[in-house]
C-alpha positions as CSV (number, residue, x, y, z in Angstrom):
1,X,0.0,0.0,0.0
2,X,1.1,3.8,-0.7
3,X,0.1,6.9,0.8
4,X,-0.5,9.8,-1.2
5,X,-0.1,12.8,0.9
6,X,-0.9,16.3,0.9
7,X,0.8,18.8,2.9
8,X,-0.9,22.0,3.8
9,X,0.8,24.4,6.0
10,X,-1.5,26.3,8.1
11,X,0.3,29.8,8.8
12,X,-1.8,32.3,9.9
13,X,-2.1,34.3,6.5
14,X,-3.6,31.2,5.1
15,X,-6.2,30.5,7.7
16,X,-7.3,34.4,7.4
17,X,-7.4,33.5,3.4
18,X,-9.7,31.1,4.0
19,X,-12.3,32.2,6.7
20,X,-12.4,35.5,4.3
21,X,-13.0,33.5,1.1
22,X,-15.8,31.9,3.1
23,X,-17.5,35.1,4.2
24,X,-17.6,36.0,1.1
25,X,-18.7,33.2,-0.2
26,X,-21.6,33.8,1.8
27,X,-22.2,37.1,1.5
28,X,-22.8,36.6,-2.3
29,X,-24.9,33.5,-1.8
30,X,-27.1,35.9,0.7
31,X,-26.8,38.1,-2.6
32,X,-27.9,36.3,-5.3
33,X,-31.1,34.9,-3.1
34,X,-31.9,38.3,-2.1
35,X,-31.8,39.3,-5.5
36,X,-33.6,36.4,-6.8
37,X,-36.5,37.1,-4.3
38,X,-36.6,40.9,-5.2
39,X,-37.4,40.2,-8.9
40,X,-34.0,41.4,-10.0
41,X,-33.2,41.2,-13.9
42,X,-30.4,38.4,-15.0
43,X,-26.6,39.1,-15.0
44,X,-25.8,41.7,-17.0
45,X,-22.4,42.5,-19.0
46,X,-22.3,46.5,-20.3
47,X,-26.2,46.2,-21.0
48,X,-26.0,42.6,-22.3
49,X,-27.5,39.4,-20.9
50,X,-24.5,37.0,-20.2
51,X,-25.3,34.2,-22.8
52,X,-21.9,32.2,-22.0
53,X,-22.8,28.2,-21.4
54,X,-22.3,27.2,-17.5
55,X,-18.9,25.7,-17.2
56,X,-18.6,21.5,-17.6
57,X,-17.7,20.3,-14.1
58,X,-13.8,19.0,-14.4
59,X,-13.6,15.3,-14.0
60,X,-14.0,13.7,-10.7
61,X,-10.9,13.0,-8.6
62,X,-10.0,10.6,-5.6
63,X,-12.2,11.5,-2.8
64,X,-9.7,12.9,0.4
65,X,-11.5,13.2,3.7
66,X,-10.3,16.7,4.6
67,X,-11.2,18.6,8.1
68,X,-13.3,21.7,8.6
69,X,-11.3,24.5,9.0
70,X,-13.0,27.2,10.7
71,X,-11.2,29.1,14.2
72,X,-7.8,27.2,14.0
73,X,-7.6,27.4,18.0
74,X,-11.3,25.9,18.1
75,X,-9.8,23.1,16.3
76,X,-7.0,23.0,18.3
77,X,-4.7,23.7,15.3
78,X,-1.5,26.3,16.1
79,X,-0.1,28.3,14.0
80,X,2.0,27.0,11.6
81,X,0.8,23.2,12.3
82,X,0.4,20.9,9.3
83,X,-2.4,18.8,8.0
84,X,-1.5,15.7,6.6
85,X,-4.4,13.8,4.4
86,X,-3.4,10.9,3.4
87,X,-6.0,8.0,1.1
88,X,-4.2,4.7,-0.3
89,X,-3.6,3.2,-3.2
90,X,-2.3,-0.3,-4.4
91,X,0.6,-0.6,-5.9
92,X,1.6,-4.4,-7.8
93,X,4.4,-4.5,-9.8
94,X,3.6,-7.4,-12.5
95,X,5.9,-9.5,-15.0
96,X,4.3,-10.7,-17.7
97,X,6.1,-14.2,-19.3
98,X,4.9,-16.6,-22.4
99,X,5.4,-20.2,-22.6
100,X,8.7,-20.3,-22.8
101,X,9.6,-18.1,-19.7
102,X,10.5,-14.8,-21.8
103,X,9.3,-11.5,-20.9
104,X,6.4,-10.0,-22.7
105,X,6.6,-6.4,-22.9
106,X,4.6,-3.7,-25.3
107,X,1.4,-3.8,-22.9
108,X,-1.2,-1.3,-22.0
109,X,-2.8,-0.6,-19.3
110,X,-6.2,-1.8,-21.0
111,X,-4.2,-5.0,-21.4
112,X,-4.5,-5.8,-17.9
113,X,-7.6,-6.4,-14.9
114,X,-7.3,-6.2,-11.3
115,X,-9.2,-8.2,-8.8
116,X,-9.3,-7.9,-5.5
117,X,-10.9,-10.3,-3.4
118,X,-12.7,-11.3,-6.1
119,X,-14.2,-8.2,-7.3
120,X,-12.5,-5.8,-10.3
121,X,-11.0,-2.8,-9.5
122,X,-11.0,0.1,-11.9
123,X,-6.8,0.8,-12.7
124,X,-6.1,4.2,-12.4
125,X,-2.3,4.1,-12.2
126,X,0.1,2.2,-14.4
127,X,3.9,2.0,-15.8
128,X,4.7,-0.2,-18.3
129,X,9.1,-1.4,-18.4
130,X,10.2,1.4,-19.9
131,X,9.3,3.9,-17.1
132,X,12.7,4.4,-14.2
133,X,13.1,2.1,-11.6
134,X,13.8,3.5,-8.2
135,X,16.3,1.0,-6.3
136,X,17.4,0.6,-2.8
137,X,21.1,-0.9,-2.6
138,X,21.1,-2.7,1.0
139,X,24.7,-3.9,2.1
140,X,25.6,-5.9,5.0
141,X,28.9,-5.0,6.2
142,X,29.6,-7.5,9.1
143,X,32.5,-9.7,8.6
144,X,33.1,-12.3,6.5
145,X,36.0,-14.5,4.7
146,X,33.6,-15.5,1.4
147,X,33.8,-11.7,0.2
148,X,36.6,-8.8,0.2
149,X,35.4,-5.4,0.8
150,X,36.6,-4.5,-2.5
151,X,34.8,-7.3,-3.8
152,X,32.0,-6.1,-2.5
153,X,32.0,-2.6,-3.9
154,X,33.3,-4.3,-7.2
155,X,29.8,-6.7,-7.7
156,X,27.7,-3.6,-6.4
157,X,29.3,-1.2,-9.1
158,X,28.6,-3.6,-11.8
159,X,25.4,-3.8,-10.8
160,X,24.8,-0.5,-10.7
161,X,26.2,-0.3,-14.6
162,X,23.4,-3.0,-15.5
163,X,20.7,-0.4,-14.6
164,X,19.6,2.2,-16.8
165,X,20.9,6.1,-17.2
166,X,17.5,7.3,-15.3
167,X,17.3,4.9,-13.0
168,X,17.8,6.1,-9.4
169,X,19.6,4.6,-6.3
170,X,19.8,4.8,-2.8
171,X,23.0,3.5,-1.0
172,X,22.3,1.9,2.4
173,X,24.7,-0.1,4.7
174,X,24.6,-1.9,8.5
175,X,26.8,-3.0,10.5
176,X,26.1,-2.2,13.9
177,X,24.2,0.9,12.8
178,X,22.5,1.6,9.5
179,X,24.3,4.3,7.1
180,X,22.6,5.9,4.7
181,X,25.6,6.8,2.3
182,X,23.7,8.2,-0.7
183,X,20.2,9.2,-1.1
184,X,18.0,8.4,-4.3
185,X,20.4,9.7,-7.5
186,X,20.6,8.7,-11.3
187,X,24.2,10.6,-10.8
188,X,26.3,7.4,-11.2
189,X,29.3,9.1,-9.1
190,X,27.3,9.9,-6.6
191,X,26.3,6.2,-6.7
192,X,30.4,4.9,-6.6
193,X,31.7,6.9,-4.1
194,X,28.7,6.0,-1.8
195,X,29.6,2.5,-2.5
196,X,33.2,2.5,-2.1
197,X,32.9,4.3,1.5
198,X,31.7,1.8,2.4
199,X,33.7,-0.3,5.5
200,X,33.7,-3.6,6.9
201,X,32.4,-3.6,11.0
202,X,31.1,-5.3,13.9
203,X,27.5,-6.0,14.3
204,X,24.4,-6.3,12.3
205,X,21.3,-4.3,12.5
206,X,19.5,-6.1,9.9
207,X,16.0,-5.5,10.7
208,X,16.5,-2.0,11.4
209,X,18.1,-1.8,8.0
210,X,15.3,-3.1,6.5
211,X,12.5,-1.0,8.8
212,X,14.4,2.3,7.6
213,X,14.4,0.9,3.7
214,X,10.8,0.3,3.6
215,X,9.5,3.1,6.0
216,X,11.9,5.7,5.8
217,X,13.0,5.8,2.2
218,X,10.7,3.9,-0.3
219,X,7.2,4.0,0.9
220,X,7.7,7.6,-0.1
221,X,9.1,6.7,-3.9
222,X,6.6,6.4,-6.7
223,X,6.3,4.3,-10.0
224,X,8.3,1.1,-10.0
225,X,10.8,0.5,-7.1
226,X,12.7,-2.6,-5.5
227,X,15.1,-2.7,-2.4
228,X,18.1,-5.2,-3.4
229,X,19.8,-6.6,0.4
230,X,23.2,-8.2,0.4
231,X,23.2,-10.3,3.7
232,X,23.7,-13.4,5.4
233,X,19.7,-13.0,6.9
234,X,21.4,-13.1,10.8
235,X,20.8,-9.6,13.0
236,X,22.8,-9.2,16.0
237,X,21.8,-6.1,17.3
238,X,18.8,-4.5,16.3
239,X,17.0,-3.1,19.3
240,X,13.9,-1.1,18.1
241,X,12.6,-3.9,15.5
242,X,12.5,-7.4,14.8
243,X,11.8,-10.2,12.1
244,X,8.2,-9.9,12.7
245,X,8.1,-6.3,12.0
246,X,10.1,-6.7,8.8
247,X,7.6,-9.3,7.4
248,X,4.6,-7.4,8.1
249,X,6.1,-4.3,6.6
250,X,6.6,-6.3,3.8
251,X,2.8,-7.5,3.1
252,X,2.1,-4.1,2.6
253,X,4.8,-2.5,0.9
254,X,4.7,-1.9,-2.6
255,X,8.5,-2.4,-3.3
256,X,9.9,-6.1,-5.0
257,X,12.5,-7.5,-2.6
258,X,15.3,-9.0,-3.9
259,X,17.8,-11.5,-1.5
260,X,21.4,-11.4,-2.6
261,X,22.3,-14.2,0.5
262,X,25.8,-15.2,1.4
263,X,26.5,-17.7,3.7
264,X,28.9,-16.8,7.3
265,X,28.2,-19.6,9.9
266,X,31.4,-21.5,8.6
267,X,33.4,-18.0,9.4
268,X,31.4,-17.4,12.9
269,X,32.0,-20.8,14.0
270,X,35.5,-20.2,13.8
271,X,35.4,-16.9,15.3
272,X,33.4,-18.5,18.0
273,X,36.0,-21.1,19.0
274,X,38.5,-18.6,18.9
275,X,40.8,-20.3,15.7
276,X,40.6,-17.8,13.7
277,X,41.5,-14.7,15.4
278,X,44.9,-15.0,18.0
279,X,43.1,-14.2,21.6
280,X,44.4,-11.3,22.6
281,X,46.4,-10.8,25.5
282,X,45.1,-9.9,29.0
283,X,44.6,-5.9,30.0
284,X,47.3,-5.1,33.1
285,X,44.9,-2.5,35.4
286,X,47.4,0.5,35.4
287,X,46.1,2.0,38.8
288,X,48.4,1.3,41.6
289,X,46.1,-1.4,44.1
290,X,45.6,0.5,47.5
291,X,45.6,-1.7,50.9
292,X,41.9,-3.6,50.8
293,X,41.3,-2.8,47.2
294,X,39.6,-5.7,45.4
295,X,40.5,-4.7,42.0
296,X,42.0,-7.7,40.3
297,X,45.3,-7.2,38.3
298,X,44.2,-8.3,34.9
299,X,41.0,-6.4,34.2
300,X,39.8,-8.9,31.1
301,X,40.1,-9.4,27.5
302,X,38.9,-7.5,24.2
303,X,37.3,-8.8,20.9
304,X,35.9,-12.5,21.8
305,X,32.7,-12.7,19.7
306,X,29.9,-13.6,22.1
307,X,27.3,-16.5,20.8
308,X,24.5,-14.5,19.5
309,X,24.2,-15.1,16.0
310,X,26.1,-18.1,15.5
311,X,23.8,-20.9,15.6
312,X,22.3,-23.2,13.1
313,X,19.4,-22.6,14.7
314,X,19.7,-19.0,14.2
315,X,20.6,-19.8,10.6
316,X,18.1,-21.8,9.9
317,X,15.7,-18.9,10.8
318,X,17.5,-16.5,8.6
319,X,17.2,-18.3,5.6
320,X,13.7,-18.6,6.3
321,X,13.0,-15.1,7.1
322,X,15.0,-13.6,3.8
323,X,12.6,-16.2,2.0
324,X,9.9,-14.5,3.8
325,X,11.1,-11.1,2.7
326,X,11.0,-12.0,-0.8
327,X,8.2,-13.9,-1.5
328,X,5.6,-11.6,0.1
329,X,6.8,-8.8,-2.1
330,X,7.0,-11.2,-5.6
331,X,10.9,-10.8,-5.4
332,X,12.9,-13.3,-5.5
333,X,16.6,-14.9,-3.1
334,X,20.0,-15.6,-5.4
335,X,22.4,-17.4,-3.1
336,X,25.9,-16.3,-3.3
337,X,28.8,-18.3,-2.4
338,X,31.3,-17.4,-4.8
339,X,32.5,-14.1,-6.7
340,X,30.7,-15.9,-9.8
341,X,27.4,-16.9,-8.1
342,X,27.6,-12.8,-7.1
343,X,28.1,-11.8,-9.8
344,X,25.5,-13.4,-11.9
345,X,22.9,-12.8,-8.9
346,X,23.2,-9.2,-9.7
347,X,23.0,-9.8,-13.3
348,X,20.4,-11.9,-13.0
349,X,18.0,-8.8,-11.0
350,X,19.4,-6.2,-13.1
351,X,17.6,-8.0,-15.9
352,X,14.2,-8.7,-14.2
353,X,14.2,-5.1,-12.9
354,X,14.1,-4.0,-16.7
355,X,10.7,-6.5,-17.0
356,X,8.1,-5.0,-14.3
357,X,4.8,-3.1,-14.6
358,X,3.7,-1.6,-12.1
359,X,0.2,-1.3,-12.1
360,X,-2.0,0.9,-9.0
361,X,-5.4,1.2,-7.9
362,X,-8.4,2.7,-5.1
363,X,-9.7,-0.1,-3.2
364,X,-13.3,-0.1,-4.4
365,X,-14.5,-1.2,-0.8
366,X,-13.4,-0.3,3.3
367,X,-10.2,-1.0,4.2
368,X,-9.6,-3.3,7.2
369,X,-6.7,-3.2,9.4
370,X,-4.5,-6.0,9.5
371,X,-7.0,-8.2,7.0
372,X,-5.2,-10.3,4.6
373,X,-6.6,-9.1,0.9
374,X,-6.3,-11.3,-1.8
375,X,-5.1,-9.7,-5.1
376,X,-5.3,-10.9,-8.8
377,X,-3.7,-9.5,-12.1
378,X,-5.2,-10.7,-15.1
379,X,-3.8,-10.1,-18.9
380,X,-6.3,-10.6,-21.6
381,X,-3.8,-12.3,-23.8
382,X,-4.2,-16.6,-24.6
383,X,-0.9,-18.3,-23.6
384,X,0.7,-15.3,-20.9
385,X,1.6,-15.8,-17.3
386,X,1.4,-13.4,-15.1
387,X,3.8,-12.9,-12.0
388,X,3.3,-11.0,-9.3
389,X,2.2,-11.0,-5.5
390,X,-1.2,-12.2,-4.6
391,X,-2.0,-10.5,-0.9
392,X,-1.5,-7.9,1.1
393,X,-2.1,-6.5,4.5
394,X,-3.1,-3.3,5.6
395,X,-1.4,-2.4,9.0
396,X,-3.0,-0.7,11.9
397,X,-0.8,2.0,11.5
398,X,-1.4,3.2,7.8
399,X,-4.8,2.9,8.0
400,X,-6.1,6.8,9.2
401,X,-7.1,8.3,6.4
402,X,-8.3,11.0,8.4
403,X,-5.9,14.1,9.0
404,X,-3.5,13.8,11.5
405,X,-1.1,17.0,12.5
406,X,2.9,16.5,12.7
């Protein structure tokens, strides 16, 4: 689901604009009935009757609910508050394929039907593959021995010269905390020096990577959009999220997610049993002890990994989680155990990015928080396939369409 919002900034030269334009809206209704009731001739233009046909009225738009704006402290509005009216639409990104697996572009948007929970929708948005993608490049920085950091920055680049001239990119990395090192660009150098500042750390804040992706950065982006992670699936040390959260946000996010998964627990287990890294010496306490003091002489040791994160248990629930991710969204998961295996997982999105529609509608009927709705694209074509996702869920949170101040 996407929010469409409109921002209104309520200063208080606009809320005296619009009381006045109602008063005198009134005052010339009172008018013309007055006038009407005193027998008054027609409107007149020097002398002349005004013959000019009554405007057409314009085409109806999406219905926002809006709130009555009379004395803004009545309301409890302050000065320079901001209304926020938001109504939703749904956004499905769609890949058409014939018999033989190949992408069927050329479509229209009178090619396709929408059905939701049965019933047609009418489509009122659409972008067929020639429109820009938006793309969110998610990198996991935590350690590993499969993949360099130049290695790293080397796949992403190429990946990044698979994409289009007006296609943007954001840049997002985690380790222990999540960096955004470039906001959405088409400027390509922008891109590379974004992705070669990036650094191999300690920790990972997946699901807080993934929170700030989706909520933060692409929920916002129009048109066609998809949010490419580079991970092994395990989080360490997110605090303010977890799995969960990442899977609801994905029912109802309007973004493909693509899984580029490499796989660590051979490198943890080693780091766990302390064989791959020399254990470091013991830290002398440099204060002089003092008669009674119960300080002891070697004060511990630095950088021995604790356990979180490094069993197959834990694994096991990554690899089912990033599966999660992906299929909710009609995305897809490329493992990647090799510099080959990465290097064609990239090729391999790059290419299916280029094959998406993206088509939106209003929900014909009440939305329902946290009701799983079942969705259904249709092409009116013998012999296509159509792929794409097939629910989604509203969250509690998105639901107000009423207008909330910020």
């Amino acid at each position: 689901m996407q929010g469409i919002v409109y921002t209104v900034k309520m200063t208080p030269a606009l809320i005296k604009f619009i009381l006045s334009s109602v008063v005198l809206s009134v005052v010339a209704g009172t008018a013309s009935d007055l006038g009407a009731q005193s027998g008054s001739t027609p409107n007149t233009v020097a002398g002349k009757a005004n013959r000019r046909k009554p405007e057409a009225s314009p085409t109806p738009t999406p219905i926002l609910e809006t709130a009555a704006v009379s004395n803004p402290r009545v309301n409890g509005l302050d000065d320079g508050d901001v209304i926020k009216v938001v109504t939703q639409v749904v956004s499905i990104p769609v890949r058409v394929m014939d018999k033989k697996g190949r992408f069927v572009g050329g479509l229209t948007k009178e090619n396709f039907k929408a059905f939701e929970d049965g019933v047609e929708q009418q489509i009122s948005l659409f972008s067929n593959e020639t429109q820009p993608f938006t793309v969110a490049l998610v990198l996991d920085m935590s350690y590993s021995t499969t993949f360099k950091i130049s290695e790293i920055q080397s796949a992403a680049i190429t990946f990044i010269d698979q994409l289009r001239p007006q296609d943007k990119v954001t840049v997002i990395s985690f380790d222990d905390e999540v960096h955004v090192l470039c906001e959405s660009t088409s400027d390509r150098k922008a891109i590379y020096r974004a992705i070669r500042s990036t650094k191999i750390a300690t920790g990972t804040s997946l699901y807080e990577a993934v929170d700030l992706t989706i909520n933060d950065h692409m929920r916002r982006v129009e048109g066609r959009k998809a949010i490419i992670l580079f991970t092994d699936g395990v989080d360490t040390s997110s605090k303010r999220v977890g799995s969960q959260d990442n899977l609801n946000d994905a029912m109802e996010a309007d973004s493909l997610i693509y899984i580029v998964r490499y796989d660590t627990f051979a490198d943890v287990q080693k780091m766990k049993n302390e064989t791959m890294l020399p254990k470091p010496p013991p830290i002398k306490n440099p204060l002089p002890k003092k008669s009674g003091d119960a300080t002891p002489d070697l004060i511990g040791t630095i950088g021995i990994p604790d356990s979180q994160g490094t069993t197959p248990e834990e694994y096991q629930r990554a690899g089912e989680y990033l599966d999660q991710l992906s299929t909710r969204t009609g995305g897809r998961i490329y493992l990647a155990d090799s510099l080959v295996n990465l290097a064609d997982a990239y090729s391999k999105i790059a290419s299916e990015l280029r094959e998406f529609y993206s088509i939106g509608y209003y929900p014909s009927t009440e939305r329902v928080a946290e009701k799983r709705t079942t969705v259904k694209i249709r092409v009116d074509r013998p012999g296509l396939a159509v792929r794409s996702r097939d629910t989604y869920v509203i969250a509690k949170k998105r639901l107000a369409t009423k207008p909330t101040l910020k």
